[in-house]
Structure formats: structure tokens, C-alpha cells
C-alpha positions as CSV (number, residue, x, y, z in Angstrom):
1,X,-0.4,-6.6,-24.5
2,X,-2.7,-6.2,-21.9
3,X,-2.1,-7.0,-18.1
4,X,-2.6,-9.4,-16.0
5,X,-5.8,-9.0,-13.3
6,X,-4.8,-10.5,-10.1
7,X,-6.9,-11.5,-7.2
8,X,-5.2,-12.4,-4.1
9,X,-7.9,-13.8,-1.4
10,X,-7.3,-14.3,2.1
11,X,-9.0,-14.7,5.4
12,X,-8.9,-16.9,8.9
13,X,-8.2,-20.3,8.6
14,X,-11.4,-22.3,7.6
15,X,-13.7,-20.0,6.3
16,X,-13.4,-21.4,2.9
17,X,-11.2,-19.0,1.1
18,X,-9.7,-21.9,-1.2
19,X,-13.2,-22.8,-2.0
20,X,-13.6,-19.3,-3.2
21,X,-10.7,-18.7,-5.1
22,X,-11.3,-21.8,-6.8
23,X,-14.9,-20.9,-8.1
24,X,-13.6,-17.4,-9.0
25,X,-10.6,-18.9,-11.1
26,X,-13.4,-21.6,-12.6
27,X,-16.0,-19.2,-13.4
28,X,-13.3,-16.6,-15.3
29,X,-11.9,-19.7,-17.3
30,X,-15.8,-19.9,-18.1
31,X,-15.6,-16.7,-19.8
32,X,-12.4,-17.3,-22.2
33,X,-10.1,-16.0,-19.7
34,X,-6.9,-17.7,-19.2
35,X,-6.7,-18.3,-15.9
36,X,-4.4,-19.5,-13.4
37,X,-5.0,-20.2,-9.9
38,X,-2.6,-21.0,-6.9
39,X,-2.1,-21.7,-4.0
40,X,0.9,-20.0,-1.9
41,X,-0.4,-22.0,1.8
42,X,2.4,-24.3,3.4
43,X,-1.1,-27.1,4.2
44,X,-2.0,-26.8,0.5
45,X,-6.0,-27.4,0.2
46,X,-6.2,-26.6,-3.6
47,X,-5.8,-30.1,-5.0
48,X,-8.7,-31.1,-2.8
49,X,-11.3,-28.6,-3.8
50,X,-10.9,-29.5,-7.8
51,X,-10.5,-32.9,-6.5
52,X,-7.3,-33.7,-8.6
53,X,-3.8,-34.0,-7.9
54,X,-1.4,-30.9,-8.5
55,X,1.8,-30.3,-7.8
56,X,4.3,-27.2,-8.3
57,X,4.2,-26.7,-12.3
58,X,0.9,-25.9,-13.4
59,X,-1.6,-28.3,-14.4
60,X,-4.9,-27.8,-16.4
61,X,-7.8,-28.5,-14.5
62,X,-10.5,-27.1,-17.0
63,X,-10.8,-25.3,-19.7
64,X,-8.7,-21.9,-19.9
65,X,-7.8,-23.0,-16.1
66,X,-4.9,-24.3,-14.7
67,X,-3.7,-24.6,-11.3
68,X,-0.7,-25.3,-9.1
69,X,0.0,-25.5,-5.1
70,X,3.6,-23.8,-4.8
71,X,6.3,-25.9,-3.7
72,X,7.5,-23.8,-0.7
73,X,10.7,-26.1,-0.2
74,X,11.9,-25.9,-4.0
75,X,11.1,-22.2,-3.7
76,X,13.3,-21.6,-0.1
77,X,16.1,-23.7,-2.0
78,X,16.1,-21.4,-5.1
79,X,15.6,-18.3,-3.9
80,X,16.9,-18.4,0.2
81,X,19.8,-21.3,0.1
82,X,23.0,-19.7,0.3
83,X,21.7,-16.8,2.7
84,X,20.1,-19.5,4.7
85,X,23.3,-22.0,4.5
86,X,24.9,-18.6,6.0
87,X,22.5,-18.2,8.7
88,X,22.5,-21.6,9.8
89,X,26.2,-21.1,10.1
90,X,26.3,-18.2,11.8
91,X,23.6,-19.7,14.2
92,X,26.3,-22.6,15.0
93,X,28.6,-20.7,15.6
94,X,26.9,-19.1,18.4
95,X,26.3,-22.5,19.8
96,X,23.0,-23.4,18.6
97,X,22.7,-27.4,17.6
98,X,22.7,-28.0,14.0
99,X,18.9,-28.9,13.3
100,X,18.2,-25.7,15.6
101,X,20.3,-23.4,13.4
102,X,18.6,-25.0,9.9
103,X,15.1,-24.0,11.2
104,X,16.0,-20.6,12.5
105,X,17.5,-19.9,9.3
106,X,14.0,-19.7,7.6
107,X,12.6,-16.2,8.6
108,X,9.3,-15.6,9.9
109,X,6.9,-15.4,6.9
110,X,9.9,-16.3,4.0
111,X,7.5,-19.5,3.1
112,X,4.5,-17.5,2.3
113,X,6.7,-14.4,0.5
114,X,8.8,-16.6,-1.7
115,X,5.5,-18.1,-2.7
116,X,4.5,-14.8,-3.9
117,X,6.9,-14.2,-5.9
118,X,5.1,-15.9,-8.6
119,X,2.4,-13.3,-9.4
120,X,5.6,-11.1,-10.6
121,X,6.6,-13.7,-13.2
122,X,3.1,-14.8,-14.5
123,X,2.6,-10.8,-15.3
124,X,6.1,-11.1,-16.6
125,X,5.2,-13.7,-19.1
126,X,2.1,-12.1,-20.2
127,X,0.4,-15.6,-21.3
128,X,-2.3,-15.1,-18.5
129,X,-5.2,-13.0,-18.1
130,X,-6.2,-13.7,-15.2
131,X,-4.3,-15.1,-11.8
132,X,-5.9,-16.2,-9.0
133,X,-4.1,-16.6,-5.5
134,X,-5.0,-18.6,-2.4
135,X,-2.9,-17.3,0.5
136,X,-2.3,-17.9,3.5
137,X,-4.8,-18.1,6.3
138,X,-3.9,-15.3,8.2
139,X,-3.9,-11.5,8.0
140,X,-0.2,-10.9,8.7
141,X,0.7,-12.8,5.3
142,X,0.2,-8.8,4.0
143,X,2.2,-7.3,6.5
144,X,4.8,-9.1,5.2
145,X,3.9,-7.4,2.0
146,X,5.5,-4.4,3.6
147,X,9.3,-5.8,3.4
148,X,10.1,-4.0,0.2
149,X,9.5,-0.6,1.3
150,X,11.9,-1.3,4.1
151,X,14.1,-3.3,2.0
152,X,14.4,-0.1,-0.6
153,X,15.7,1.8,2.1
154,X,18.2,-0.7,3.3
155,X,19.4,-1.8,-0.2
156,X,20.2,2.0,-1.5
157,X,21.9,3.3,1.8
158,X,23.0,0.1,4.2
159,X,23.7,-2.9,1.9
160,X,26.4,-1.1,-0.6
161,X,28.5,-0.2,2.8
162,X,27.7,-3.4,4.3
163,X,28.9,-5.7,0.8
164,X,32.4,-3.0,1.3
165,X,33.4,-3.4,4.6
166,X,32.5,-7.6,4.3
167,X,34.8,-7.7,1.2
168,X,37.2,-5.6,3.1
169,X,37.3,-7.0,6.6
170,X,36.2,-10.5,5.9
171,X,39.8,-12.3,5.6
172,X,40.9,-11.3,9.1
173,X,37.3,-11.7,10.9
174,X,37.2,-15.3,9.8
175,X,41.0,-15.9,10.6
176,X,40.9,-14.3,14.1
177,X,37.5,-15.1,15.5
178,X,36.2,-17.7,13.2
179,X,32.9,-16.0,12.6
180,X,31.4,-16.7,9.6
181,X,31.2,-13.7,7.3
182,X,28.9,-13.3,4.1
183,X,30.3,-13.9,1.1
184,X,29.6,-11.9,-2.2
185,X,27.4,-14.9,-3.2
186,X,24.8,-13.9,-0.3
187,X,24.9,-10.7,-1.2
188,X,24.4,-11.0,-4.7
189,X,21.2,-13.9,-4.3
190,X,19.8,-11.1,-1.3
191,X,20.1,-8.5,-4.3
192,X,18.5,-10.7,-6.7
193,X,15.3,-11.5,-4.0
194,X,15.5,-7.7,-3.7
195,X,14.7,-7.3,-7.3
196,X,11.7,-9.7,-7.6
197,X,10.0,-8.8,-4.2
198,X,10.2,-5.1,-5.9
199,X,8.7,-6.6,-8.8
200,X,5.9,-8.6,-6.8
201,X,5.1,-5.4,-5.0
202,X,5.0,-3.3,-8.2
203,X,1.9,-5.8,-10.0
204,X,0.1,-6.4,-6.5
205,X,0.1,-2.0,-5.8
206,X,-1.4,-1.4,-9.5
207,X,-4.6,-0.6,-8.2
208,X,-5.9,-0.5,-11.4
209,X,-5.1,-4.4,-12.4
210,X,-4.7,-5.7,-8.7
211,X,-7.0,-6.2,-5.6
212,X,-7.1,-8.6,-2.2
213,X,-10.4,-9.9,-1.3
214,X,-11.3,-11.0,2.6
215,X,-13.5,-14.0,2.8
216,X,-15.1,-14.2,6.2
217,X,-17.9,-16.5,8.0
218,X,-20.8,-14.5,10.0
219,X,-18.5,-15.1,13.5
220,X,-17.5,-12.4,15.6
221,X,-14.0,-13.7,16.2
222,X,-13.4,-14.3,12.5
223,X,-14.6,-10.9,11.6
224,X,-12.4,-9.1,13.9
225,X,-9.2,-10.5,12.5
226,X,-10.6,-10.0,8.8
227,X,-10.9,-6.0,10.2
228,X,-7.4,-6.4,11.4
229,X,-6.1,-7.7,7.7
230,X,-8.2,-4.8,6.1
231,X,-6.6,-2.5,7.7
232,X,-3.3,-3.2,7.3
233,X,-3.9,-3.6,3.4
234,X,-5.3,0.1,3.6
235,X,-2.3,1.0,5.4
236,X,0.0,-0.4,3.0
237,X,-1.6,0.9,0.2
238,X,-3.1,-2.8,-1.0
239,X,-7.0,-1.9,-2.7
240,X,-9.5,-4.4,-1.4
241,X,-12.2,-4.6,-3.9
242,X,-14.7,-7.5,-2.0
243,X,-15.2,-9.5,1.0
244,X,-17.4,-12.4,0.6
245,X,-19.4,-13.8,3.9
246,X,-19.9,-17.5,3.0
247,X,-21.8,-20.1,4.8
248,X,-24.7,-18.2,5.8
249,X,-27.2,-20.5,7.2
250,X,-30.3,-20.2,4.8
251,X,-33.9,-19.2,6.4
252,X,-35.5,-21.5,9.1
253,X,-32.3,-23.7,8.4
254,X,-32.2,-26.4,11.3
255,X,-35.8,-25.1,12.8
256,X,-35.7,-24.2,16.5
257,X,-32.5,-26.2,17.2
258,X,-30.3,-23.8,15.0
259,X,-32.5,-20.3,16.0
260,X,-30.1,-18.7,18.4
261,X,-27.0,-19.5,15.4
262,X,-29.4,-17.9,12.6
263,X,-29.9,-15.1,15.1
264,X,-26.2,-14.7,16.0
265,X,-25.3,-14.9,12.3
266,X,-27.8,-12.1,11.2
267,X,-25.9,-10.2,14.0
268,X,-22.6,-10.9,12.8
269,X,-23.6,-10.3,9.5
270,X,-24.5,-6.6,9.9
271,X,-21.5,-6.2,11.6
272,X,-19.7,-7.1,8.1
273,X,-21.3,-5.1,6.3
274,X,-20.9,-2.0,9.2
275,X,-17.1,-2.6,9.2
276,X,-15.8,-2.8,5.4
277,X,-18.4,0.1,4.1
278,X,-18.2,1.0,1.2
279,X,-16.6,-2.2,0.1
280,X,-19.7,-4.4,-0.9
281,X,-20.2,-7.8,0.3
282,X,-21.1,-10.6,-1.7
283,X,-23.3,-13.5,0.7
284,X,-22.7,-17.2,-0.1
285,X,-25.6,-19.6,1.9
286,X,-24.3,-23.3,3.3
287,X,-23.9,-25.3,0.3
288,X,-26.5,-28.2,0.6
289,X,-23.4,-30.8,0.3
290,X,-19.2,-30.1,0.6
291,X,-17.4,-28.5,-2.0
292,X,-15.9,-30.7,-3.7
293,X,-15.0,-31.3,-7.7
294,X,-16.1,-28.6,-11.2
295,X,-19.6,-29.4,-10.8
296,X,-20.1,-28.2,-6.9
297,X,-17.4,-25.1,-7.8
298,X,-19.7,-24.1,-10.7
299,X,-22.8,-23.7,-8.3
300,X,-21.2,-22.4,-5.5
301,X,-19.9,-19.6,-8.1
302,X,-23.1,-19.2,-9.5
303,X,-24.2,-18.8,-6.1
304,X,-21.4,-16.3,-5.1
305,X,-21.4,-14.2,-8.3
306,X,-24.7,-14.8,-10.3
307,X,-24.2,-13.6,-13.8
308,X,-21.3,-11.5,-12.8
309,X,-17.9,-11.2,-14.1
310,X,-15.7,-12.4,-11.1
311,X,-12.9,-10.8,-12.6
312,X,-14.0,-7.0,-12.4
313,X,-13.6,-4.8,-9.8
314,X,-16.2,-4.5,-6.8
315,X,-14.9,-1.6,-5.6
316,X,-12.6,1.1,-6.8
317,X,-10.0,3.6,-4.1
318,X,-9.7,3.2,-1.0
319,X,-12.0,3.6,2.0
320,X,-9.4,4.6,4.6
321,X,-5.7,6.0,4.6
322,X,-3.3,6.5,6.9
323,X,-0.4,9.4,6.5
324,X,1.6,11.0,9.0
325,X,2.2,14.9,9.2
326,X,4.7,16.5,11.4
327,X,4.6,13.9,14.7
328,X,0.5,13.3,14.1
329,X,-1.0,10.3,11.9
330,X,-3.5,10.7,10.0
331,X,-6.6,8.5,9.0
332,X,-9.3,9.3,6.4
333,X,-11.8,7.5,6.0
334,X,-14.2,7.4,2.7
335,X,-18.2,8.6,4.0
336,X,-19.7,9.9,0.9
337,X,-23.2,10.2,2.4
338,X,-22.4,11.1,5.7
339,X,-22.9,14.7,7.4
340,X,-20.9,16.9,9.6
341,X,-24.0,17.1,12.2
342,X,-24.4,13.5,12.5
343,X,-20.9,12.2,12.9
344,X,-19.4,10.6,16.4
345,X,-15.7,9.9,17.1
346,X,-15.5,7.8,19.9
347,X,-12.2,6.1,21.3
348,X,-11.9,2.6,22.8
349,X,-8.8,1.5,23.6
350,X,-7.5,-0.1,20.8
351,X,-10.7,0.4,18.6
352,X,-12.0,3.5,17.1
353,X,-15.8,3.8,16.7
354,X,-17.7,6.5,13.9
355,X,-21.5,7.0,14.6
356,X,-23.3,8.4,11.7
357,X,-27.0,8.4,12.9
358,X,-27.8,4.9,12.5
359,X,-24.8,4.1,11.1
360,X,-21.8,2.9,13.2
361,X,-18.3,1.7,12.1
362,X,-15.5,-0.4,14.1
363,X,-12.1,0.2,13.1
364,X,-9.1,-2.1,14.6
365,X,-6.3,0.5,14.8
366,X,-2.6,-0.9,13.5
367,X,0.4,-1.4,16.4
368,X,1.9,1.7,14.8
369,X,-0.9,3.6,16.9
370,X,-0.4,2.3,20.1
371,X,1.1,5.2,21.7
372,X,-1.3,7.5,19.8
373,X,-4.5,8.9,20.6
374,X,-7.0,11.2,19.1
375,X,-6.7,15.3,19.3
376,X,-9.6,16.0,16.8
377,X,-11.7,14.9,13.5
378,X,-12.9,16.8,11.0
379,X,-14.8,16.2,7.7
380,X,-13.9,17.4,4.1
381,X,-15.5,17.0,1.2
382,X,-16.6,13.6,1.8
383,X,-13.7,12.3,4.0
384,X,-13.6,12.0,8.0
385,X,-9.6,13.1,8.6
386,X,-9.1,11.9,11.9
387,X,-6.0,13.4,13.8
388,X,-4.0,11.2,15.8
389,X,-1.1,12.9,18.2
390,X,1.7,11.2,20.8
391,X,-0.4,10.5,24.0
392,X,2.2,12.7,25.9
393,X,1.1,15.1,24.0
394,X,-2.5,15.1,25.1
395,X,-1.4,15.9,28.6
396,X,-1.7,18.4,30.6
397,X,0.2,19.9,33.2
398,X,-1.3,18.0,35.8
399,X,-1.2,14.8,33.7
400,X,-4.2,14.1,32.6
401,X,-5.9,12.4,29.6
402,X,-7.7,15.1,27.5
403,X,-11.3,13.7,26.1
404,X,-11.5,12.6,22.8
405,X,-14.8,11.2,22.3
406,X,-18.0,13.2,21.1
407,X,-19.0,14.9,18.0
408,X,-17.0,16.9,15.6
């Protein structure tokens, strides 16, 4: 059987990513692939790019396509009731009013996670080639994506003690203070959740079936938080394969009126291609009308892709990892053509520039190196490793801030 390719596509609100996933899931249903696409967004804009009307079970939209916006309320009900009819129990208890308690019983980001748990039963069913997913407009949808490394922990060494001591201790608590206790039932549907986030996590890591793709506009703003989303996918081990800049304004669009725009775009749009290197970019110019219906999907595709297969992969490993030795982090970062001589590491608060001649890379650093700062760099065999130590660490006896910037 073979598996299923998914393409997960995300990016700042606006920039069109539903339009793109759509024409990627159209244009692979164009060449035989089944193909599902959906979309996992609480303000569902799916149903308005085929122009149709879709609901929760898939529906076929084309030939070899069918597509479906995610019912996030059936979803919480199925998969988060009892734990959050405990929750919102618990929350009373503690005095909260009883509208208060159901909403704070919905973690932050269980909408968009529950939602996701459908690319682990599509490759399940093995009926689908090819599954295409709209997600949410922001980049901290794949942080979330980290939960099941920190859940594995938690199920093998804290929840087995935890489901003990409940069973044991949960008569008297509830008799003597009234507290409501979990029950074996929340522990069995958080054990169950457990299972098929490990599951979604397990298709979405192949690296060799699976890949997230940015979509960005030629903005400044909306490229920084696309940086910020690329690098927590590196750092979580998610491959991105593409990032597709759409709504490039084509030449002498809008004549004088629109020259500083054009100009500010061009900018921007070196910037892109400066900040996701190696990871190619595809360019998609302003549609002459809105994209809307099969028939503008098909030439916005064939504007996006040309003769391409949507479905392969761009790119292949990953440009920059992050590992910790000992108390230090570590980043490398891919630079195939790069030389010793020519590299720059310079620091900037909470941004980390390479200089490569001509070349020169921004990199967003994750929360996890706020207190860190750079020792040293060196390059091996086609990799920057960048060293990154406790700031305490860097200081002296008299306290100050050793120099990190400069050449290797």
C-alpha cells in the first residue's frame, strides 16, 4: 500500500493560504491523485474558495477531490467532553461562574489539535493519496505540534501514579472537601487522545511522506512571523519543503501611483528568498480577478506550479537544527556553497544575522534562547554549528558581556 503524502500549509492570516491549498489539492486531483483537502481553521474559508457548500464529512468537489471544513465543536465533544465536563467542574468549584468554567475548559490551541487529528486517520485508511491541510493562520498552531513529546514523558512516568493515587484517594477527597476528582473515565478518553496525537505526530514527522509549506505576501511584518513559524518547525523536527510568496504585484502594475509598493515588494521579496535559503520559493502575481470557483483555482495553480507536480517534494532535509550538548544549544544551519573566509556571525538581540559575502541571512531565535547567547561558530563540512551558552556564562569577573559578533 503506498502512503499517504501530506501537505500541511500555513501562514499569517490573509495571505491566501486557503487559496493555495485549494489549487494544490485541485491540481493533484488533476493528475489521478485522490485527494483530499481540509480545512482545520475555527473561521473556515474552504467552502468559499471552491465556491460550494461543505460541511464536516467529506464532499466531492471535482474529480479525484474532495473536501471538508472540520467541525471543531463535534471534534471537542468526541474527543475532549468528559475531561472538559471535569474541568469545567473543577473550575466551579473554585468559584468561577458556570459559562466562565465551560470556556476555560477548552485549552489554548485544543480546537486547532483535535482538528489535526484527522491526517492520522486518512493515513490510517489508506484510501487517499494525497491530503491537503489548511491550518490555522498562525505560526503557533505547530508549536502545539510539540504536545506529544511532552505528553510521552508525562503518560510513561506521571499519569500511571497519578490514575493510582485518584482511584485510591478519590472516595475521601470528594467526601471531605468536595473537590471534584477525575474519574477513570477521564483518564481513559486522555489515554485514548494520547494515542492518536502520537499517531498524528508519527505521519506529520515522516519526512519522507510529510512536509508544511509557509505561504507569505512580499510584507515585512508578514515575513517576520512566517520566520518565526519556520523556525519552530526546524526545531521540532517538522521538514518544510516550499514557501510560496503570492500576490506579487506584476511589472509597472498601477503606474506611478503603486511605484513605491512595487519597490517595497521587490525589497520584501529578496528578503524571502534571504531568510528560507535553501528552501525555494515559488512567486504567485495578483490574480487579475478574486479567487473564486475550479476555473480561477486551475489558473492560479497553473500560475503557482506551471507543469509541476504539486505533490513532490521542493526541498529535501532540513536547513537548520537545533540540539543541546552539555548546558550549550546548538544550531546548524545548511550553507552548501558557503566558505569559512567569507562567513559573519553577528548577534542582535533576539535575531541572529549570517553574512556570506553578499549573502546575508535573518534568523528569529525561539523563546527557548532567551537567556542564551553566542560563545563561537564554526563550519564543517558544509554546516555553520553555531554554539549557544547561558549568558552568565559569558561573564567575566567583572561582569561583562563577552563580544560575540565578527568572523569565524
Amino acid at each position: 500500500m503506498t502512503k499517504m503524502r501530506t501537505i500541511l500549509y500555513t501562514g499569517k492570516g490573509g495571505v491566501g493560504k486557503t487559496t493555495v491549498a485549494a489549487a494544490t489539492a485541485l491540481r493533484s486531483a488533476a493528475l489521478g491523485y485522490r485527494t483530499v483537502v481540509m480545512s482545520t481553521d475555527i473561521a473556515h474559508s474552504l467552502a468559499d474558495a471552491f465556491d460550494t457548500r461543505l460541511g464536516p464529512v467529506p464532499t466531492e468537489v471535482a474529480r479525484n477531490l474532495w473536501a471538508q471544513e472540520i467541525d471543531v465543536r463535534h471534534e471537542l465533544q468526541v474527543h475532549w467532553k468528559t475531561v472538559r465536563e471535569w474541568l469545567a467542574a473543577l473550575f466551579q468549584w473554585r468559584g468561577l461562574d458556570a459559562v466562565v468554567a465551560e470556556e476555560l475548559a477548552v485549552l489554548p490551541g485544543m480546537e486547532e489539535l483535535v482538528s489535526l487529528l484527522h491526517v492520522g486517520r486518512y493515513a490510517c485508511r489508506g484510501d487517499v493519496d494525497v491530503l491537503v491541510v489548511d491550518c490555522a493562520p498562525t505560526g503557533e498552531t505547530f508549536r502545539l505540534l510539540s504536545f506529544p513529546e511532552v505528553a510521552r514523558w508525562y503518560m510513561r512516568h506521571i499519569f500511571p501514579i497519578e490514575r493510582k493515587i485518584v482511584g485510591t484517594v478519590a472516595p475521601l477527597v470528594r467526601r471531605t472537601f468536595g473537590v471534584p476528582l477525575p474519574g477513570e473515565e477521564v483518564f481513559s478518553n486522555v489515554e485514548a487522545l494520547y494515542r492518536q496525537l502520537e499517531q498524528m505526530r508519527e505521519v506529520l514527522l515522516d519526512a519522507a511522506h510529510s512536509s508544511v509549506r509557509l505561504v507569505v505576501n512580499p510584507e515585512k511584518m508578514v515575513v517576520k512571523e512566517a520566520q518565526r513559524s519556520f523556525t519552530y518547525l526546524n526545531l521540532y523536527g517538522y521538514q518544510t519543503d516550499l514557501v510560496v510568496c503570492n500576490r506579487l504585484f506584476p511589472e509597472g502594475f498601477g503606474g506611478d501611483f503603486l511605484a513605491g509598493w512595487r519597490e517595497a515588494q521587490a525589497q520584501n521579496l529578496r528578503l524571502v528568498e534571504e531568510a528560507f535559503a535553501p528552501v525555494p520559493v515559488l512567486k504567485v502575481p495578483l490574480m487579475r480577478r478574486e479567487v473564486v470557483g475550479l476555473r480561477m483555482l486551475e489558473e492560479f495553480a497553473g500560475a503557482l506550479f506551471g507543469d509541476d507536480d504539486p505533490t513532490r517534494f521542493f526541498y529535501t532535509g532540513r536547513p537548520q537544527e537545533f540540539c543541546k550538548e552539555g548546558e550549550h544549544i546548538v544550531l546548524r544551519v545548511r550553507l552548501p556553497f558557503a566558505s569559512r573566509e567569507e562567513l559573519k556571525v553577528l548577534e542582535d538581540g533576539r535575531e541572529l544575522v549570517l553574512e556570506a559575502g553578499r549573502w546575508r541571512r535573518n534568523f528569529l531565535l525561539p523563546d527557548a534562547l532567551a537567556g542564551y547567547t553566542v560563545q563561537g561558530a564554526a563550519f564543517e563540512s558544509g554546516h555553520l554549528k553555531i554554539v549557544f551558552v547561558p549568558k552568565k556564562a559569558q561573564r567575566g569577573e567583572h561582569g561583562g558581556q563577552a563580544d560575540t559578533g565578527g568572523s569565524l
